[in-house]
C-alpha positions as CSV (number, residue, x, y, z in Angstrom):
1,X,21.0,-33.0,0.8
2,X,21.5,-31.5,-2.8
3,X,23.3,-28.3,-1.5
4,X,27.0,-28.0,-1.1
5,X,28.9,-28.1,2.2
6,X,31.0,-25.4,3.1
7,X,34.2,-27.5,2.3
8,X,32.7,-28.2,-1.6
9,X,32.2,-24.9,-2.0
10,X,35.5,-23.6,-1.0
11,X,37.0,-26.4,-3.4
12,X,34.9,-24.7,-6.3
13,X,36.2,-20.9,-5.1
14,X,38.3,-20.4,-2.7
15,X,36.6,-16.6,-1.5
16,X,33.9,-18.7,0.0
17,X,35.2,-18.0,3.8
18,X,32.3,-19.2,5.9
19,X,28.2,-19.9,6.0
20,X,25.9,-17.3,8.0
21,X,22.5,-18.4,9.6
22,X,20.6,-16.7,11.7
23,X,18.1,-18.3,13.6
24,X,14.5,-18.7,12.2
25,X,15.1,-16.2,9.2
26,X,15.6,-16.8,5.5
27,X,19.6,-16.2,6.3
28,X,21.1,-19.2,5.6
29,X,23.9,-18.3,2.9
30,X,27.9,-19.0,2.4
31,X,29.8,-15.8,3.0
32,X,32.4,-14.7,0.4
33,X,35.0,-11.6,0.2
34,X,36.1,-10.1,-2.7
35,X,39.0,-8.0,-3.8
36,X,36.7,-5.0,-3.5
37,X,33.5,-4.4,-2.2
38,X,31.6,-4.7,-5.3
39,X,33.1,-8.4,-6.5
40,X,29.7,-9.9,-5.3
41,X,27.3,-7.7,-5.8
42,X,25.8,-9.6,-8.7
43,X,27.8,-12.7,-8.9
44,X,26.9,-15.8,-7.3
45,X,29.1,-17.9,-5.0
46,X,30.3,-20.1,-8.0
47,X,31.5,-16.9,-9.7
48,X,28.8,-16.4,-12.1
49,X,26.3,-13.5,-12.8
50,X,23.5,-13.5,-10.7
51,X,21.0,-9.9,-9.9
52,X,20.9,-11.2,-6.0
53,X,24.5,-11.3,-6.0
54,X,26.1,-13.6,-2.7
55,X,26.3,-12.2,1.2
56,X,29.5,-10.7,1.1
57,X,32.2,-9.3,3.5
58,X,33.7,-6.2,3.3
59,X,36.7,-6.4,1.7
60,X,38.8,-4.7,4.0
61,X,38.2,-7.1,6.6
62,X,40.2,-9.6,7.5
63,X,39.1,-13.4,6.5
64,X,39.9,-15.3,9.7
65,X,37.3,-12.7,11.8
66,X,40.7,-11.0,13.6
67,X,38.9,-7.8,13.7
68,X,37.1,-6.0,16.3
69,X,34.2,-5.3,14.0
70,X,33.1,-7.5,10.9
71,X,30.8,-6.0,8.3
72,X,28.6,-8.5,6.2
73,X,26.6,-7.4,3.0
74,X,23.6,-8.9,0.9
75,X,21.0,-7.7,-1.1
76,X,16.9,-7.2,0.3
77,X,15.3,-9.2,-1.8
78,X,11.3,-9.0,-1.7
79,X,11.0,-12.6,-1.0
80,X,13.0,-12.5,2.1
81,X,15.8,-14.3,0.5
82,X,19.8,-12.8,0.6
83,X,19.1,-10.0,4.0
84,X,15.7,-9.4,2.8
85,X,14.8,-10.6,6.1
86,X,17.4,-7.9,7.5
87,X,14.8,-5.0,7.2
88,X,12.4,-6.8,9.7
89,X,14.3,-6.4,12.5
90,X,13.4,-2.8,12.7
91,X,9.8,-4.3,14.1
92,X,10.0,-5.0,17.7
93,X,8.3,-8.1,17.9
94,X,10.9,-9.6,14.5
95,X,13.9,-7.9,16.8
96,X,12.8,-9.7,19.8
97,X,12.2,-13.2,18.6
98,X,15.0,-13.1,16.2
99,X,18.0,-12.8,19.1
100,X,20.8,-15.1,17.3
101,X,22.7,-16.9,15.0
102,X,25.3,-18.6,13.9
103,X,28.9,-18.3,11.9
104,X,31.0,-21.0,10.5
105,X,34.7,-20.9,9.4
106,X,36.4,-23.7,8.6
107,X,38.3,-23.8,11.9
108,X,36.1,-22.0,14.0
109,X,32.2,-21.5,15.1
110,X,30.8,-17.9,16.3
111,X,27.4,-17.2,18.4
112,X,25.8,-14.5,17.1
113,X,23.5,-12.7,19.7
114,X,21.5,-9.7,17.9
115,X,21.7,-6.6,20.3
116,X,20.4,-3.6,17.4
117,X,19.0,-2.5,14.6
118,X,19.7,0.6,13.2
119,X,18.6,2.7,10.0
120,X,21.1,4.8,8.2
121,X,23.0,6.7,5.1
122,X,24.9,4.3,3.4
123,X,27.5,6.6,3.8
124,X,27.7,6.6,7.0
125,X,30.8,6.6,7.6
126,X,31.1,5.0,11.8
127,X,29.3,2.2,10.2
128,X,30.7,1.5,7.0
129,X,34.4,1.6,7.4
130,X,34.9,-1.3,9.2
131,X,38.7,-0.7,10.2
132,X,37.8,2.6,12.0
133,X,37.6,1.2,15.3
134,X,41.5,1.0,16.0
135,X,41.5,-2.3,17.9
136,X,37.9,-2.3,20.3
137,X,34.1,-1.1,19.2
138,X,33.7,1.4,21.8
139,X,33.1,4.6,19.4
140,X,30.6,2.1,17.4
141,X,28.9,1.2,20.6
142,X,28.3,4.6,22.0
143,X,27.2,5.3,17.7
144,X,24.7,2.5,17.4
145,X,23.2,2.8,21.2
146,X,22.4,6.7,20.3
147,X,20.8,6.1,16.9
148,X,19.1,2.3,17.8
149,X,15.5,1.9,16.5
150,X,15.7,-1.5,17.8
151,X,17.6,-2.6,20.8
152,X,18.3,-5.4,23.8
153,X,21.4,-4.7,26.6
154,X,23.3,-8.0,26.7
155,X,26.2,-6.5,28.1
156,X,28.4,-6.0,25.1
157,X,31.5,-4.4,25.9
158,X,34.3,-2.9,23.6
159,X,36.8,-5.7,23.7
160,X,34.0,-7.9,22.3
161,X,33.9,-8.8,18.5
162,X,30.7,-7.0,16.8
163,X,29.2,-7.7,13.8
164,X,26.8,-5.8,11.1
165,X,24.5,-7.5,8.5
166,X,24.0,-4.4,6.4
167,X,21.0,-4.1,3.3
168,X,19.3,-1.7,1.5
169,X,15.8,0.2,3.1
170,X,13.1,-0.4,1.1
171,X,12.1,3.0,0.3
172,X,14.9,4.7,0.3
173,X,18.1,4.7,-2.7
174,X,20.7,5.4,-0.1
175,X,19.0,3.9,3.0
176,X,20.6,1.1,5.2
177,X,19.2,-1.1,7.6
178,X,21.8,-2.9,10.1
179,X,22.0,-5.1,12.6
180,X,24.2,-5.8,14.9
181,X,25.2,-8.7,17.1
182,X,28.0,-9.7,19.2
183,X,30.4,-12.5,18.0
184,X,31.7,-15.0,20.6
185,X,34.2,-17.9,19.8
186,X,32.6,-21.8,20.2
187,X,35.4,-23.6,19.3
């Protein structure tokens, strides 16, 4: 009851573009998006300084989800909070009873349904450069199916919307853990 809707927090600051949950994790955070990509990284949603930083957008993507694939960021922490709980998915049994989520815009609500996992450079350049796919996700597809540690066929196709929750590995300075679920309009 104490925490802020998603309408008082865009009153406070107006990157606050949406909140991300997916199901039965710790993910349960407001989504913001910066002028760059490193706006958030350790400030909080009300703009202060803060070492777990907010889950952020990529900055080059647009606000209202219009793109074919949507890149989300936030921080592992070790206590599961921020995309801590990301990093689980690479276990079978997390990926499998973790299928879905939820995002909410102002205007509009998005199923999320979970269909890979993926560890990689974080300069991987097919999964970090969000505007790449020129209008469908079809190279990203065929990408993410051949390097998949974790994945589930739910027949994504590459006029669907995709989107990537991206973290750090835990072992690893320049290691990335991703997943990747399939965005479909509510209302």
């Amino acid at each position: 009851d104490s925490n802020p809707t998603l309408a008082e927090l865009q009153a406070i600051n107006p990157d606050v573009l949406g909140w991300l949950t997916i199901d039965d994790t710790h993910i349960d955070y407001p989504v913001v998006i910066g002028e760059t990509d490193m706006e958030y990284v350790n400030k909080d949603v009300y703009g202060d300084f803060a070492l777990s930083g907010s889950i952020f957008m990529d900055s080059d993507n647009a606000r209202d989800l219009s793109d074919a694939y949507t890149l989300v960021y936030g921080h592992h922490m070790d206590n599961g909070a921020m995309f801590g709980d990301v990093v689980e998915f690479v276990n079978t049994d997390y990926f499998e009873s973790h299928p879905s989520g939820t995002l909410y815009l102002p205007d509009a609500t998005y199923t999320i349904e979970i269909f890979a996992c993926v560890q990689v450079d974080a300069f991987d350049s097919m999964i970090y450069d969000p505007l790449a796919q020129d209008g469908d996700v079809s190279e990203l597809l065929h990408y993410v199916d051949e390097i998949a540690v974790q994945s589930r066929y739910i027949g994504v196709t590459p006029q669907d919307q995709v989107i990537g929750l991206s973290t750090c590995a835990e072992a690893e300075t320049n290691g990335r853990v991703v997943i990747f679920g399939r965005l479909d309009r509510m209302s």
